[in-house]
C-alpha positions in Angstrom: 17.1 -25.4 32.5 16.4 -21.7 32.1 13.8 -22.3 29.7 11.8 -24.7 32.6 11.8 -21.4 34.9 11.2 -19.1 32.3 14.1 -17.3 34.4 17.8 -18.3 35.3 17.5 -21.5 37.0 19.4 -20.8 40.0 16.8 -18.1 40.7 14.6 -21.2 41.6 16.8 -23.5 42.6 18.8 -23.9 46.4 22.3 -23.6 44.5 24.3 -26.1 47.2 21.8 -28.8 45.8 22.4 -30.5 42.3 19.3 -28.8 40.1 17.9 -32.4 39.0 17.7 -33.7 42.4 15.1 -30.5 43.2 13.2 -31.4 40.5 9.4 -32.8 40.6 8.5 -35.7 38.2 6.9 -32.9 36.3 10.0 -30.9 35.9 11.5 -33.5 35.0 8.8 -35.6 32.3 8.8 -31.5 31.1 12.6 -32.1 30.6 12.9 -34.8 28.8 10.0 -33.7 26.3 11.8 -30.6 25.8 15.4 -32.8 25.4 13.4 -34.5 22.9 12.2 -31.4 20.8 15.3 -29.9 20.3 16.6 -33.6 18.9 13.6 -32.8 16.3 14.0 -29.6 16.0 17.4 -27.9 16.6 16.5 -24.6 16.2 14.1 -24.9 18.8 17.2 -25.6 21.3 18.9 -22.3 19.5 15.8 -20.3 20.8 15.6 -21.4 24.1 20.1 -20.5 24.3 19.1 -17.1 22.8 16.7 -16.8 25.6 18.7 -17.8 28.0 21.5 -15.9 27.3 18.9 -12.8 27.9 17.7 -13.9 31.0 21.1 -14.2 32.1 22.2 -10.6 30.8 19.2 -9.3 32.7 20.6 -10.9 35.6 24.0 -9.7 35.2 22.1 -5.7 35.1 20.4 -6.7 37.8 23.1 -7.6 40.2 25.6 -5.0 39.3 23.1 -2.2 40.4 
């Protein structure tokens, strides 16, 4: 879900909460579209990991300062 938030997801999220049930109906038709792309187009979803994996490093950097 990093992709949605353009961020680690937990960022956004209230972490004692399962992500999908704080998701709006936009969130989640933007899920499902997105689900659906990377069926079509696999290295779409190899992007998205590769950014995500970044975000999360940054996070990492951040947090051990």
């Amino acid at each position: 879900m990093d992709w949605l938030f353009q961020d680690v997801w937990y960022n956004h999220l209230d972490n004692s909460k399962t992500a999908i049930s704080q998701l709006d109906s936009i969130q989640l038709q933007k899920m499902v579209e997105r689900m659906e792309q990377w069926l079509q187009n696999p290295d779409l979803l190899f992007e998205d990991n590769r950014k995500s994996i970044v975000w999360r490093r940054d996070q990492s950097i951040k947090e051990s300062i």
